[in-house]
C-alpha positions in Angstrom: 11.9 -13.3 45.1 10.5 -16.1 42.7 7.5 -14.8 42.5 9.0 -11.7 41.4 11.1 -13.6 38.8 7.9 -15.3 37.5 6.5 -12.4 36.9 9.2 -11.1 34.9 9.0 -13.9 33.1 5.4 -13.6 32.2 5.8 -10.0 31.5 8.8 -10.7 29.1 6.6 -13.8 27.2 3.6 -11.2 26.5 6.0 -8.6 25.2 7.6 -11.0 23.1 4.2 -11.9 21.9 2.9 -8.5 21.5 6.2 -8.0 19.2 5.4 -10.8 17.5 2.0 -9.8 16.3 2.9 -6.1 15.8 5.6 -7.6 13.3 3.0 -9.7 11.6 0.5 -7.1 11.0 3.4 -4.4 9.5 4.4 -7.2 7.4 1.2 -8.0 5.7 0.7 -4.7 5.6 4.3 -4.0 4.1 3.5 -6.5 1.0 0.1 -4.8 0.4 1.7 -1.4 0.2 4.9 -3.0 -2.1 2.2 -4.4 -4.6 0.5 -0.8 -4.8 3.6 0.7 -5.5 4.3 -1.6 -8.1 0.9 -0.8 -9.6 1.3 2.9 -9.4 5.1 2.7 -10.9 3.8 0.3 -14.1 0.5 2.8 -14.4 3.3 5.9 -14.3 5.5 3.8 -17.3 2.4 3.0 -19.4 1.4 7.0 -19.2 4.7 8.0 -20.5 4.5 5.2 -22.9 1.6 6.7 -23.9 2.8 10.6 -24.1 5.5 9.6 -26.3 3.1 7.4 -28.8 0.7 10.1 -28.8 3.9 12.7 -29.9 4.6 10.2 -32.3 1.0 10.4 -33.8 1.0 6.8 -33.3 -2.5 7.2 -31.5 -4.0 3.4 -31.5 -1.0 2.2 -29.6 -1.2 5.1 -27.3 -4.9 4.5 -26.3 -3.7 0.7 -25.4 -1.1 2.3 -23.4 -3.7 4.8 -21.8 -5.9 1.9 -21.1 -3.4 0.1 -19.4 -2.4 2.8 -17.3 -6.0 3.7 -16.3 -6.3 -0.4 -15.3 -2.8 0.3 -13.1 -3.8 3.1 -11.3 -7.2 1.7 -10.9 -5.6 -1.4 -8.7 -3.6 0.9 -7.2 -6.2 2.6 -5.7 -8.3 -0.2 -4.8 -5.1 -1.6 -3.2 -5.0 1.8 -1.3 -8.4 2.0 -0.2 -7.8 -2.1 1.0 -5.1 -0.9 3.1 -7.0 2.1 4.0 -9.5 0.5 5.9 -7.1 -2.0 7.6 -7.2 -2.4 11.4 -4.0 -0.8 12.1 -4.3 2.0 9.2 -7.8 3.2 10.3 -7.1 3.9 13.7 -3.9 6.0 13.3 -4.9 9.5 11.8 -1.7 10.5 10.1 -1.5 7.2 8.3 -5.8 7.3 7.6 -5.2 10.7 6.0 -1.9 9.7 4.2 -4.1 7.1 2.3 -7.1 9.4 1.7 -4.5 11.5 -0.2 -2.5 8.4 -2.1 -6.3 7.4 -2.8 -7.5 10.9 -4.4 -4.2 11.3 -6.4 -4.8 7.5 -7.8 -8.6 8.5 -8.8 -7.6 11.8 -10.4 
C-alpha cells in the first residue's frame, strides 16, 4: 500500500511539472502574440491615418503615415512568422496554418 502511495505521489509531482512547463511555454507565447497584435492594431490606425490625410489632399503627411504603417505590419509579420516556427506552434496544424494565414494577410 505505500508503494502504491509513492507512486501516486510521483505521478502527481510529474503532472504538476508537466503543467508547469505547458503554462510557461503558452505564456511566452501569449506575450509574443499580445506584442503582434499591438503591431497590427498601430499599423491598422496609421493606415486610416493615412486614408483620411490622403482625402484631405494633405499627401506628405499621409506618405509618413503609410510608411509607418508598412514598418507596423512589417513587425507584425516577422512577429508572426517568430511564433510561427515556435516549438509548440509548428507541431499543431490548426495553429501552423492559422499563422500562415495571419502571415500572408500581414505581407499583402
Amino acid at each position: 500500500m505505500a508503494r502504491l502511495i509513492k507512486a501516486v505521489k510521483v505521478f502527481s509531482y510529474g503532472i504538476l511539472a508537466l503543467f508547469l512547463l505547458i503554462i510557461v511555454i503558452f505564456a511566452s507565447q501569449f506575450f509574443n502574440l499580445a506584442q503582434i497584435y499591438k503591431q497590427a492594431l498601430a499599423g491598422k490606425d496609421n493606415l486610416e491615418q493615412a486614408a483620411f490625410l490622403a482625402g484631405e489632399e494633405d499627401f506628405k503627411k499621409a506618405i509618413i503615415f503609410s510608411d509607418k504603417a508598412r514598418g507596423n505590419f512589417n513587425s507584425a509579420a516577422a512577429g508572426a512568422k517568430e511564433a510561427k516556427e515556435s516549438f509548440f506552434i509548428s507541431r499543431v496544424p490548426l495553429l501552423k496554418s492559422q499563422f500562415d494565414d495571419i502571415e500572408y494577410l500581414f505581407t499583402t
